[in-house]
N, C-alpha and C positions, 0 to 999 in steps of 0.2 A: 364954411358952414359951421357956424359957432351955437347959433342959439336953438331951443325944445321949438318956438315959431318957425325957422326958417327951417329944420326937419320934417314937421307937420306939414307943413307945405310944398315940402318937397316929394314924401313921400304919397300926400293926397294927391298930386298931379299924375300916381302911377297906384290909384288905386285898383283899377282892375286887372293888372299884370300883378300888382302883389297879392288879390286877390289869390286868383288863379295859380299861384307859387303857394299857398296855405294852404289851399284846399287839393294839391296834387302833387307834394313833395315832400320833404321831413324837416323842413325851415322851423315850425314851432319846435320842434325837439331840437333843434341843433341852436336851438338861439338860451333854452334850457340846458342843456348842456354847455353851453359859454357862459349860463349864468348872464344874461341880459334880459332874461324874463323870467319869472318863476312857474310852478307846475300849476301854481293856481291863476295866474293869469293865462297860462295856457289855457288852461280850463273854461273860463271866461271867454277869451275868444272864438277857439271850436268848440267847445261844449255847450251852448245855446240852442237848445231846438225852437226856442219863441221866438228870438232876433233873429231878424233879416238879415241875409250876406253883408249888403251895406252898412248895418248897425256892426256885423262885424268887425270888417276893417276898419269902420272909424276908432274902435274901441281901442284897435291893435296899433292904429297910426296915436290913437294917446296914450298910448301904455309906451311905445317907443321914443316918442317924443317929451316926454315925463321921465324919462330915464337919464339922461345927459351925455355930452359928446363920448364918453368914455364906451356907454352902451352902443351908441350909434357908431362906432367905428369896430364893437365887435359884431352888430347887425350888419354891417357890410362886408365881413369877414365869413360869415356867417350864411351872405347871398354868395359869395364867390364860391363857399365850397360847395350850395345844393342848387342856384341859379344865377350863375353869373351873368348870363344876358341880361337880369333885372340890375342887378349892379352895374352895367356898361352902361345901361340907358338911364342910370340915376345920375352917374359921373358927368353924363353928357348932359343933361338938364341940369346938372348944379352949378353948371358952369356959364347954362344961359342965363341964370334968373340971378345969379349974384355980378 
């Protein structure tokens, strides 16, 4: 998993588990706290009250995916310590589609 396309893609295949991991866990803060996204793209993704949930997480799959493998490996770092079952099921999907 090298390129910002093949993470988009990967993480769109599980957008409503990562949905559901934003809106019910401390993933934005702990991805701000690794410094993989900032306060105001946090802000951006849960602070909308005019976007839709799905305009959400698209936003938040290209703010990850705009970021580069370096971010994407502390995003997975980052699933493990607040949902690691979304990380097992990303592991196991990146491994079919590559």
């Amino acid at each position: 998993m090298a390129g910002s396309s093949e993470v988009r893609t990967l993480l769109s295949r599980h957008k409503a588990s990562l949905l559901h991991e934003l809106n019910t866990t401390n993933l934005l803060s702990a991805l701000v706290k690794r410094a993989v996204i900032t306060q105001i793209d946090k802000d951006a993704v849960a602070g909308n009250a005019d976007r839709s949930a799905d305009a959400d997480i698209d936003l938040f799959i290209d703010v990850i995916g705009a970021k580069g493998f370096d971010a994407f490996r502390e995003f997975c770092f980052a699933l493990e310590a607040e949902c690691p079952h979304v990380l097992t099921d990303l592991l196991v999907d990146q491994h079919s589609i590559t």
